[in-house]
N, C-alpha and C positions, 0 to 999 in steps of 0.2 A: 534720372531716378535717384534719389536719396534715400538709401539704404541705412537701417541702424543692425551693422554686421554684428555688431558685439550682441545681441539678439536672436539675429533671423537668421543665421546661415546653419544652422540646426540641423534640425534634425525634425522632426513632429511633433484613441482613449477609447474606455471600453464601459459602458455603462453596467454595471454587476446585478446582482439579485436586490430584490426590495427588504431591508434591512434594518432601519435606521425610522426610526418612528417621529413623526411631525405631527405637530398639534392642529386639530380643527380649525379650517381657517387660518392657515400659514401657507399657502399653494402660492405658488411661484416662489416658493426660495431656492435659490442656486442649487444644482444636483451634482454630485462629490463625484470623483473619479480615484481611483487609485494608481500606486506607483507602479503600474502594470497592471496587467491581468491578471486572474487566478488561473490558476490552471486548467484547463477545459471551459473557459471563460469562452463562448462566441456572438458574436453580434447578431442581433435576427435581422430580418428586413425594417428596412428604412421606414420612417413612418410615412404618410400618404405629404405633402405639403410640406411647410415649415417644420422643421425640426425641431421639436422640444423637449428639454427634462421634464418626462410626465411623470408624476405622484399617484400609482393606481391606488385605488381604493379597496380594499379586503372587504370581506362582508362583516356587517356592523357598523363600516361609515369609518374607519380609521382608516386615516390617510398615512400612506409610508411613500420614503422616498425612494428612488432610485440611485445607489451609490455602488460603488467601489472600490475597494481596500485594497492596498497593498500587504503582502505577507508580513505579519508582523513578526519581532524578535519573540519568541518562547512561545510562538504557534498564535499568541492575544491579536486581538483587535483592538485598532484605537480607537475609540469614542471620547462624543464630547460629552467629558460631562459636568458635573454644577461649579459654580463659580466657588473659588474657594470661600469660607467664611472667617470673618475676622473677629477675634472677640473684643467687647465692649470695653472700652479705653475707659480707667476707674477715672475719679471725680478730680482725684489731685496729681491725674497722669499731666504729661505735658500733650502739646495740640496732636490731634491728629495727623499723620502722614498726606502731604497734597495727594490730589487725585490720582497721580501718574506714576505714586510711589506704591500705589496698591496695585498697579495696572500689571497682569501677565506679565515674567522678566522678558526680557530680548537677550538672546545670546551678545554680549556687549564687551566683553574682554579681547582684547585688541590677538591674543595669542589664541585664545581660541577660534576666531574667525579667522585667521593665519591658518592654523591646521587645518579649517573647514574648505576652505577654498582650496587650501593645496591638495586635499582626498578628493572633492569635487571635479577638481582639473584634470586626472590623472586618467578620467574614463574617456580609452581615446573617441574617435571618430572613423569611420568606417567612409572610405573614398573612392576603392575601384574596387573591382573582381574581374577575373580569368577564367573560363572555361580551359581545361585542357582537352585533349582529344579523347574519344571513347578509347577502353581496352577492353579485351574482351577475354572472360577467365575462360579456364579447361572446363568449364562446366557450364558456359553458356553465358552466363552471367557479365552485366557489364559494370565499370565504374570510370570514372573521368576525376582529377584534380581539377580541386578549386585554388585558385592563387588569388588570393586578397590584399589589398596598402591599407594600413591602419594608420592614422595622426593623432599626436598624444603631445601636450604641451611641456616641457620640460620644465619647471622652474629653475633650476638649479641651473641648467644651462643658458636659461633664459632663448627658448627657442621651441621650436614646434619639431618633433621628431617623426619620421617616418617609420614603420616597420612593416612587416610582411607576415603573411602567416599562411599555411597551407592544410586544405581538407579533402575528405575523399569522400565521394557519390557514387553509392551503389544504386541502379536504378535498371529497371525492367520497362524501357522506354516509355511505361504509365504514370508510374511513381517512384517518388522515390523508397527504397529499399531500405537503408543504412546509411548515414555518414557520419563522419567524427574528422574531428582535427589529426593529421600529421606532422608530426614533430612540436615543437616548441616557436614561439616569433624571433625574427632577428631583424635587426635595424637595417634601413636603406640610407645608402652615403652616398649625396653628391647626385641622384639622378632627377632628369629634370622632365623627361619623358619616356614611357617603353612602350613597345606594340608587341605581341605574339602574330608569329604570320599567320597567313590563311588555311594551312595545316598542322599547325601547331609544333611547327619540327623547328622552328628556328623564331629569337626573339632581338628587335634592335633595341637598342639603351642610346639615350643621351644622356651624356654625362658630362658636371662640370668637373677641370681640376683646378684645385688654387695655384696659382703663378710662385715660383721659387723666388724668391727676395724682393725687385719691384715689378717682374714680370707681370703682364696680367692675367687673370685667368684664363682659362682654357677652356674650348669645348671640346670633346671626343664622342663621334657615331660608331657605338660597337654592335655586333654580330655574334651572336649566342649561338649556338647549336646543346643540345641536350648534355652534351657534355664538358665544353670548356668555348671556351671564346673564340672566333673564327678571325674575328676582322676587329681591328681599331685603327681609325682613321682621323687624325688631327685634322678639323674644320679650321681650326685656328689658323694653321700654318698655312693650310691651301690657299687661305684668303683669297676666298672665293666671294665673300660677303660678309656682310655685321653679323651679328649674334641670333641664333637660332630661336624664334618663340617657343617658349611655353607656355602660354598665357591659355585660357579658353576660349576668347575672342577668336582669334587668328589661326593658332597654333594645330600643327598637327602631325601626325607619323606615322604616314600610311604605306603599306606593302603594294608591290606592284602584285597581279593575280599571276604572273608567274613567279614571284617571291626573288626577283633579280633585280630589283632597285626599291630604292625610299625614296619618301618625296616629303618633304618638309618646308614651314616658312620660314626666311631670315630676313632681317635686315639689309636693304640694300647696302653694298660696299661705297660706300665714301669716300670720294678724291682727299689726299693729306692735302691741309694748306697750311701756309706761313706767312709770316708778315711781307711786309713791303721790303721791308730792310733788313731782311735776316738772310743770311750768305754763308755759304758750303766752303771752306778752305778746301781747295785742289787735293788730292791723295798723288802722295810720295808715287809718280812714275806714271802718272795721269797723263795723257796726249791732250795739247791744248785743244786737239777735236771734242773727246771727251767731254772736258773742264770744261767746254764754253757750248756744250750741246748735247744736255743731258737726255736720255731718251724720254719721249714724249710722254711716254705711259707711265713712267715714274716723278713727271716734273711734278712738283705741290703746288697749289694752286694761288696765288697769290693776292692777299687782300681779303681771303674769304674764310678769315679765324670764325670771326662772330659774324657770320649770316644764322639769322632764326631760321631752326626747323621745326615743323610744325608736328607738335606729338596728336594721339589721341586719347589725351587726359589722364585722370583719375586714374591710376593703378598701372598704367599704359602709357608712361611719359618716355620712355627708351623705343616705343613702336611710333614709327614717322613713316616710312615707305616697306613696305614689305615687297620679300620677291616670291618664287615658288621655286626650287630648287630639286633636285633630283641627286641619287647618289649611282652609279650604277655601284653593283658590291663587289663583282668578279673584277670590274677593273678597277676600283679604288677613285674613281674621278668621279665629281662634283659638276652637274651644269648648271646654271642659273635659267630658267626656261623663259621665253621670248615669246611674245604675242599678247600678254597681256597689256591691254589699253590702258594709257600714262595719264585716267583720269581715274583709275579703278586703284584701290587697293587689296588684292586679291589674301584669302584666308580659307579656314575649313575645308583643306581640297583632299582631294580622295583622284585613284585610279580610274578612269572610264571602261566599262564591258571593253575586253580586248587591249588593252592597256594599251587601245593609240592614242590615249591625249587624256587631259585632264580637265576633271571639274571641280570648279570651286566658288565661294561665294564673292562678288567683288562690292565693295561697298565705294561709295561713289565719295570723294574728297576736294571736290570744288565746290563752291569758291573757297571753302576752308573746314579741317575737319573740327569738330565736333567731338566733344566726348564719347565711348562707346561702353563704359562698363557700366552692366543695367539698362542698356539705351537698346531694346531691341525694337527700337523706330525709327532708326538710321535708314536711311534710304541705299539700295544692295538688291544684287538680283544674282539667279545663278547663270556661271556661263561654264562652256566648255570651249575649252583651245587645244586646237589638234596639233599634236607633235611633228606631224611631216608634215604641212605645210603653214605650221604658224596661222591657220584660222582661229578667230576668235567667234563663238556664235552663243546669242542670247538664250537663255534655256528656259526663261521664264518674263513675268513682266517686267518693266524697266521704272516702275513708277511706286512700289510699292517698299517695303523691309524684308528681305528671307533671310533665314539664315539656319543651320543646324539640318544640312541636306547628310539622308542615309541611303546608300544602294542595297535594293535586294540581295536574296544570296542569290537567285537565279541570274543576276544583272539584268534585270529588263527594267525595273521602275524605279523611280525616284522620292521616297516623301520630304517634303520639308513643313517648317511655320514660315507662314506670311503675315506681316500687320503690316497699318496704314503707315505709312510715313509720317514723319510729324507727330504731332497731336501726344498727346500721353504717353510716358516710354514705357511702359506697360502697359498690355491688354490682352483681353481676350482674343487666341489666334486664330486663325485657318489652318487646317493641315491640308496642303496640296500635293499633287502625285503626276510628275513628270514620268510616261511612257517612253522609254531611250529608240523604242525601233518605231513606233506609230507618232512620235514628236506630239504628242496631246498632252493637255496638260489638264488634268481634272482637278475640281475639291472635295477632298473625302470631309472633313467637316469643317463647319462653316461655325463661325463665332458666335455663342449664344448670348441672348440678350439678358436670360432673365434665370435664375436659377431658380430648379424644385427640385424638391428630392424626387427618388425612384429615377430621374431624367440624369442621363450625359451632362456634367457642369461646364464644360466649355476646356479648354486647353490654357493653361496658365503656366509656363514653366520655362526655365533662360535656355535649355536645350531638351533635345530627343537623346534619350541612352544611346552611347557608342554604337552600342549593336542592340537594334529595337525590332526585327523582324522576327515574326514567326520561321520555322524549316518551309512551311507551306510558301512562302513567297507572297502568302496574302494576306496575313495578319500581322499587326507590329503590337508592341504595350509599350505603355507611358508611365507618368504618374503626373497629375495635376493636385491642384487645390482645390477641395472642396469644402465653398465655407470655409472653417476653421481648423480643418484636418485635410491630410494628403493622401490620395488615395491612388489604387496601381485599375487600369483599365485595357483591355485588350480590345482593340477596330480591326474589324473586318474591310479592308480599302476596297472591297470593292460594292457591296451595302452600305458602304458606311455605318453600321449595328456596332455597337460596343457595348461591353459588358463589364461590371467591376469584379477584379477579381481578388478584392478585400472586403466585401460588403458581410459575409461571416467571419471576417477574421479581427482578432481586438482591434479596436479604434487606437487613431494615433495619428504617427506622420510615417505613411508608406513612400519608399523612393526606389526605382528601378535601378538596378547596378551592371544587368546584364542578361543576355539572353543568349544561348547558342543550344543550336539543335532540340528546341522546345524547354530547353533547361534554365528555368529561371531565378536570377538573382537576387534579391531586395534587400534594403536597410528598414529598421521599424527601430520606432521608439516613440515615447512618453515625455509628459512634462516631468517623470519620477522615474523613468527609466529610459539609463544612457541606452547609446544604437545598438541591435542586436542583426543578427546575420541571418536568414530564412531562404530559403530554398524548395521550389515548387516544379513539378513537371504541368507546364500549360498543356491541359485538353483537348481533345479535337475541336472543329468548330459543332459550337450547338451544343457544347458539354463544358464551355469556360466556367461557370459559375459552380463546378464540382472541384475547382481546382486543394489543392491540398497542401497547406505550407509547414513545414518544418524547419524546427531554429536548428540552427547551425553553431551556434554564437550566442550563448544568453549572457545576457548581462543584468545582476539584480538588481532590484529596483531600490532607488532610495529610501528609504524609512522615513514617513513624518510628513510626507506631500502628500495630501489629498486635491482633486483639479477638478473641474466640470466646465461647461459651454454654456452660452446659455445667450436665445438669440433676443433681440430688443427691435424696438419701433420708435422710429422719434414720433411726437405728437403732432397734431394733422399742423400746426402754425410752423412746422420745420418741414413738414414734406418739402421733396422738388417738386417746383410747379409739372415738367417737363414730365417728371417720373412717378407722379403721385398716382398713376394708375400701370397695371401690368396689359398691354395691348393686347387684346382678345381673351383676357384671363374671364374664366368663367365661375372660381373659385369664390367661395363666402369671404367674408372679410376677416382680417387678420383679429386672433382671441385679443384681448386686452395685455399691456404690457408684464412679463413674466409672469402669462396664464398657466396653471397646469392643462389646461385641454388646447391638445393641439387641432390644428387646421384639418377640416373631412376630404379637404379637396388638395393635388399637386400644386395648381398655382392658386392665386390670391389677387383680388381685384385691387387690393391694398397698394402700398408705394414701396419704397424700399426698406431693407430691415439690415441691420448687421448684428454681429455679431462679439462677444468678450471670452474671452478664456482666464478664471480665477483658480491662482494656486494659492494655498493654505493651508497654516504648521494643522495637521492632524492628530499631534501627540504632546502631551506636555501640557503645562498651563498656557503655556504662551497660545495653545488654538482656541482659548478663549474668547477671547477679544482681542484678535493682534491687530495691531498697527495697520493701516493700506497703504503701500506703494503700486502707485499706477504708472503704466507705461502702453502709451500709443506708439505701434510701428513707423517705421521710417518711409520714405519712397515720392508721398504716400501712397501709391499704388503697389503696393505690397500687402505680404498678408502675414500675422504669426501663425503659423499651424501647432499643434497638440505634438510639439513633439520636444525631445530634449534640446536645453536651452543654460548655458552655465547660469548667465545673471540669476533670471530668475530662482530658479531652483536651491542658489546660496542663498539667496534672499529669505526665501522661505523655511529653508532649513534654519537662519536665523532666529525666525519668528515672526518675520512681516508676511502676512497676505500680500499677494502682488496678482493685478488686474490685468490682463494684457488685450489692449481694447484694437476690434478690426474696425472702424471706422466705416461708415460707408466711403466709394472710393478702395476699400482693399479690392484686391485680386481675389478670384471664386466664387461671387455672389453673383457672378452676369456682366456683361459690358456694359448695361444700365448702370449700375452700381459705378464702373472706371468713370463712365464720360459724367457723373452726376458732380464731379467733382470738380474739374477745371473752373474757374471761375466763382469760386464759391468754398476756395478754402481761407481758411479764420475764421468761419463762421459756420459752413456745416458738419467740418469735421471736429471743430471746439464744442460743440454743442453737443455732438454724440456722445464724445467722449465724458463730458459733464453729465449727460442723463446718465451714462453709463456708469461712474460715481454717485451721483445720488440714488439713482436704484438699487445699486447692493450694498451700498451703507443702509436701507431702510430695510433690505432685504435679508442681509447676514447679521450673522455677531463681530462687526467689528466696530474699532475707535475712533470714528467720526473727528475725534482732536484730536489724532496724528496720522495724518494725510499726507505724504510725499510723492511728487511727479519726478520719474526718472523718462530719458526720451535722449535718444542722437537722430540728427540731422532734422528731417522732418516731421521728427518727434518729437526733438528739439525745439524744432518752431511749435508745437502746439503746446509743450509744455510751458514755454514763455509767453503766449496767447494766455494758456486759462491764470497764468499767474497773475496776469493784467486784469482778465475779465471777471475772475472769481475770485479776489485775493483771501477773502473768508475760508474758501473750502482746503489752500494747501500748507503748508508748513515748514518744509523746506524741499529742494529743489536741486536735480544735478541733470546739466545737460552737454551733451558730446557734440561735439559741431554742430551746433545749430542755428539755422538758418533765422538771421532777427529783423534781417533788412532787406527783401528782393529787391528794392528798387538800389541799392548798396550792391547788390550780389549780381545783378546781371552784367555786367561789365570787368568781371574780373572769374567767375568761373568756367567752368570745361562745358557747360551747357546753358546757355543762358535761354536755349527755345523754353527750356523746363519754365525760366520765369516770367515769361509770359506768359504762355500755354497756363500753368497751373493761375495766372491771375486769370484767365479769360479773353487774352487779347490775344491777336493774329501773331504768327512768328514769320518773318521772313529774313535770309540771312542780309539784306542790303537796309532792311527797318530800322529807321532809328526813331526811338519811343519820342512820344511829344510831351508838354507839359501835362497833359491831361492822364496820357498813359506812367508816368511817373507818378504821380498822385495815386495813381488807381495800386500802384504798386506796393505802395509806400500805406495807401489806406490799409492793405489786407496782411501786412505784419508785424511782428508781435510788439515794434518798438512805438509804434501810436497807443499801445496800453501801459509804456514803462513806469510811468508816475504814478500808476494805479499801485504795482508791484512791492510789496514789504518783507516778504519772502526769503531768507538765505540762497543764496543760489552757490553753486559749484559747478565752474565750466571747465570741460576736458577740452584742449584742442589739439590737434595733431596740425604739426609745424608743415607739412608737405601736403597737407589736402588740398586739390584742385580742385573739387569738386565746390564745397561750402567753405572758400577761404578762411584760414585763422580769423582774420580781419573782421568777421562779423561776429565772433564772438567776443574780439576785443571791443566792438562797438559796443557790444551790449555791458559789457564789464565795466567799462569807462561810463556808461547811462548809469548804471547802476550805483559805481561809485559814485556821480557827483549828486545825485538823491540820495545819499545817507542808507544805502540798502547793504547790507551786510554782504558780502560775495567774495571769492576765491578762483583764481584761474590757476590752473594746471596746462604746461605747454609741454608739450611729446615729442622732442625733436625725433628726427626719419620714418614717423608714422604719419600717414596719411587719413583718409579722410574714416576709416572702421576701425582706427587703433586699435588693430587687431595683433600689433607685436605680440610677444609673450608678455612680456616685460609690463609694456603701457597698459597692456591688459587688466594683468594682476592688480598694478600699483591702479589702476581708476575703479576694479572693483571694491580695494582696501579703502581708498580713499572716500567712495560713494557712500560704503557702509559705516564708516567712522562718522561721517556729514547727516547721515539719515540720523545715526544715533544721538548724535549733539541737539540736533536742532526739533526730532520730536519726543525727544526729553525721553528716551528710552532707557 
């Protein structure tokens, strides 16, 4: 998976009253969304089918749009309104002003976009929540703390800062009552994992500490009680093993159910080695038994400095062998636990009902691993190994991907996600439900093919929330993608029924954060408004859809962004042959491209559709006719959702529109939509994204002559596709690692199945591609269109990526140069493949928008 993190790692809209008046005969122009909701703003029911910004019609025949505002400063509303006018240049003036001198300004002072980004950056991010335990007043009445990690970029320090923040829930086991923040936030130093136990009476910390002069750092397992600190334990010193994960992959910090051990993964411990020739001088009063027979368990190994060990990849280069390990707490000792099979690398484990043995996921590493971040097509199955007698026993199938297992609170059942092995590292999942006392393993739901509204969209997401059950034992909630927004849903495991329980509440990117004792937690936010905090009591079953959210946490919305959705059709000479009809759909056929009349029917006998998300300056001269910056997601099996996103939102607060296009092939539209992609990228996803430019340049008010493609990774590659294929429609160009050569790139990244699979050919790990499959490679990227290309281009790389090596953006740099095409590389030493530092971040945002403004003459 080729992710564009500086994009999607986000966060997530709410279509408003009809307001905004369009002229007869302008139907299908993009519908505006604002920087949040209004207040008392709620979504009605979905429409029947495809989802479309509809323009009802008032009586009389005047057509209005459907929009959105954000609260304006001084209580106003933005509107668009007429183009400035200019007066008539007298007879002995000198020439008129070029075109582009008249054109809406762009925010363009180097110091004011300085400030803009650095107010921008400053709105953290919302990462975990804590249930505390119920308390119960003299009056009956109950409330519970909420413990929250918030991440907030530093500039100044050049780093991403943690903090904490605490709130309190009054609730009458129906709803909530009351709650408000206690006390003020305070910064978190140095922790790299916590868990709260299972009664909430005691909490473990991993913590690093930095090394005194060349020491190296330190891990420490501490032990919390309500009052001061119980237990701290140097893992370091025990060396017992390598360094404890925190990754999300692997990593985890689970309490035993009687609250007397943790269990954690590390790095297997590594024999020292030394050279051949390197010798220990004897110690002053040594016995030559000693000196000439050092004990066995401490000799170094010799010859074995530089043996390769094998990481897995991308973000993951320090994880090579994992173990599973255990703390007990009253005795202060560490065991490394045994039975895991030496072909498995075990991750994600958790206590078993009775806490005689452990389960966890084991991903399979022969004949060699594989990258795993985004790759949830790894081949992994779950197992459980019994502590007294070292069994290991299958828990699931052996042939498949699982991963992100949760135990009920009752301990009886198991859910996880399963996808195929291979093929696409994203897709539409299964949620499956391992029985611990009946060993059955059922599917609660099965992967959908095809998406319509009013219907379940299918499971799309890299984990299940930490804690996803209902108190009942039979209900969990999630949050998936649908379409182009993320939505929170509550399964019943044992109907398989699910219900949305955001479908009245403002549109956006919903994210599940946590669930205890029916008490739920969410993130919500906007393309205009950073993450906010909401808090719900889930319903009985049969009553989810009355659920009732309260913010906790608002956060105002940006001024100046107006957004909307808005879904597209390629024309029938692009359909997929495979997919150009929906199987058994009984539905009319799809309205004409950005019809206002939506579909009468849920599905559509039609092919596939996706979707764009446009944000745009709403205030100011610049919403006139600003500028378009486009940008296709990364992956490509990914999706942008409607929700807060830095790039863009600076962008437009500059003054540029910016397109954020789902391609068919995103995540949310149906597994149709993934598999329609492999084999057929360069071409179907360049093409969407081009109708998807040309349709709202005919459609909106923007500048058709300043066109910019912004794209990382596999965004990257289509941004240097359409530069080839289109060179008329772009004008200048900045791309983050992006992918210019598969048939260059499979031989040197942390996934090479990706490049094949996405060209359409077989992956097996002993295949070595033929002349024919090199070709086929080499056909479908962006560097067989480089001559076409006249474009500025601006390439960000990050010096450590494994993923889409520096090396192909230096290729494309070097094409570029020796064709006379105007280009600039930027290289990011110790960022990797999302130069997501703080640092590389800022200076490639600064740099982007200085390059947009040069080259379309803003």
């Amino acid at each position: 998976m080729l992710r564009d993190r500086a994009l999607a790692p986000g966060y997530g809209f709410k279509r408003g009253p009809a307001d905004e008046p369009v002229s007869p005969g302008r139907s299908g122009r993009w519908g505006t969304g604002g920087g949040g909701t209004p207040a008392g703003a709620k979504r009605g029911p979905e429409p029947r089918g495809l989802r479309q910004l509809r323009f009802p019609r008032p009586p009389g025949g005047a057509a209005t749009r459907a929009v959105a505002r954000a609260p304006q400063p001084m209580g106003g509303e933005a509107r668009r309104g007429p183009r400035p006018s200019f007066p008539e240049v007298p007879a002995l003036a000198p020439p008129p002003p070029r075109r582009h001198d008249m054109e809406p300004p762009v925010l363009s002072s180097t110091e004011e976009i300085v400030e803009l980004y650095r107010e921008l950056s400053r709105h953290p991010g919302l990462s975990a929540a804590c249930l505390g335990p119920d308390i119960t007043t003299q009056y009956g009445g109950k409330y519970c703390s909420l413990y929250t990690e918030w991440s907030q970029r530093d500039l100044a320090r050049a780093e991403n800062v943690k903090f904490c923040r605490q709130y309190l829930i009054f609730h009458d086991g129906v709803s909530v009552v009351y709650s408000g923040p206690a006390g003020t936030c305070s910064e978190i130093k140095d922790e790299l994992l916590s868990r709260e136990s299972p009664s909430g009476a005691l909490k473990a910390v991993l913590r690093k500490v930095p090394g005194k002069e060349k020491e190296k750092e330190k891990q420490f397992l501490e032990v919390w009680d309500q009052n001061r600190k119980v237990k701290s334990i140097d893992l370091t010193a025990l060396d017992k093993h390598g360094s404890v994960y925190d990754d999300d992959q692997f990593g985890c910090l689970a309490w035993s159910h009687s609250e007397t051990h943790l269990l954690y993964v590390a790095e297997k411990k590594r024999p020292k080695a030394e050279s051949f020739f390197q010798s220990k001088a004897p110690e002053l009063g040594a016995s030559d038994e000693d000196t000439g027979h050092p004990k066995k368990e401490d000799a170094p190994l010799k010859g074995e400095q530089f043996v390769y060990h094998e990481d897995w990849g991308e973000a993951l280069s320090t994880r090579s062998v994992p173990v599973l390990c255990a703390l007990d707490i009253e005795g202060s000792s560490v065991s490394v636990l045994e039975g895991v099979p030496e072909h498995l690398s075990p991750g994600q484990a958790f206590w078993s009902p009775g806490d005689t043995g452990v389960v966890f996921v084991g991903w399979w590493h022969e004949p060699f691993r594989l990258g795993l971040l985004h790759c949830t097509n790894r081949r992994s199955a779950l197992f459980y190994v019994d502590l007294t007698g070292g069994r290991c026993e299958l828990l699931s199938e052996d042939t498949r991907a699982v991963w992100s297992p949760r135990l009920s609170p009752d301990r009886c059942r198991i859910v996880y996600l399963e996808n195929d092995a291979l093929g696409p590292h994203q897709q539409c999942s299964r949620l499956r439900m391992y029985d611990w006392y009946t060993k059955h393993t059922s599917t609660v739901l099965e992967a959908v093919p095809r998406q319509a509204w009013g219907a379940f969209p299918g499971i799309y997401c890299g984990a299940l929330p930490g804690l996803c059950w209902a108190a009942d034992s039979r209900r969990l909630v999630l949050d998936t993608a649908q379409r182009s927004q993320q939505d929170v849903f509550v399964v019943d495991t044992v109907t398989g029924t699910t219900t949305s329980l955001t479908a009245d509440a403002p549109q956006g990117s919903w994210s599940v954060l946590t669930i205890d004792r029916d008490l739920l937690v969410a993130r919500f936010s906007t393309p205009s408004c950073p993450p906010t905090l909401k808090v719900a009591m889930l319903p009985d079953t049969g009553r989810e859809a009355q659920v009732r959210w309260v913010c906790l946490q608002d956060a105002p919305p940006v001024p100046g962004i107006s957004w909307g959705i808005r879904t597209l059709r390629p024309p029938p000479e692009q359909e997929h042959p495979q997919y150009g009809e929906c199987p058994g759909g009984l539905g009319q056929p799809l309205p004409p491209l950005l019809s206002s009349d939506p579909p009468t029917h849920p599905t559509s006998t039609g092919g596939l559709d996706f979707d764009a998300i446009l944000l745009r300056p709403s205030e100011g001269p610049a919403a006139q006719k600003p500028p378009l910056v486009v940008m296709p997601h990364g992956g490509p099996h990914s999706v942008f959702t409607a929700g807060w996103m830095l790039y863009p939102a600076a962008l437009c607060r500059m003054g540029f529109a910016v397109l954020l296009v789902n391609y068919r092939g995103s995540l949310g539209f149906g597994q149709d939509s993934v598999a329609s992609l492999p084999g057929n990228v360069g071409t179907q996803d360049v093409h969407d994204v081009q109708l998807c430019v040309e349709r709202v340049l005919q459609e909106e008010s923007l500048d058709a002559g300043r066109v910019a493609l912004v794209g990382g990774s596999h965004g990257g590659f289509l941004a240097c596709h359409l530069l080839g294929q289109f060179p008329d429609t772009y004008h200048a160009c900045v791309v983050r690692n992006p992918v210019v050569n598969i048939a260059s790139m499979v031989a040197t990244t942390d996934i090479p199945d990706w490049c094949l699979t996405e060209t359409g050919l077989p992956y097996t790990p002993d295949a070595l591609p033929d002349p024919a499959q090199w070709t086929e490679m080499l056909r479908k990227s962006p560097m067989c269109y480089v001559d076409q290309v006249r474009t500025p281009v601006l390439l960000l790389l990050g010096e450590d990526d494994r993923r889409v090596p520096p090396k192909q953006g230096l290729e494309y740099y070097r094409a570029l140069k020796a064709r006379g095409v105007l280009t600039r590389l930027l290289w990011y030493p110790g960022n990797n493949h999302a130069l997501a530092g703080v640092e590389a971040e800022a200076d490639g945002f600064m740099n982007m928008a200085l390059w947009l403004l040069k080259h379309l003459r803003c």
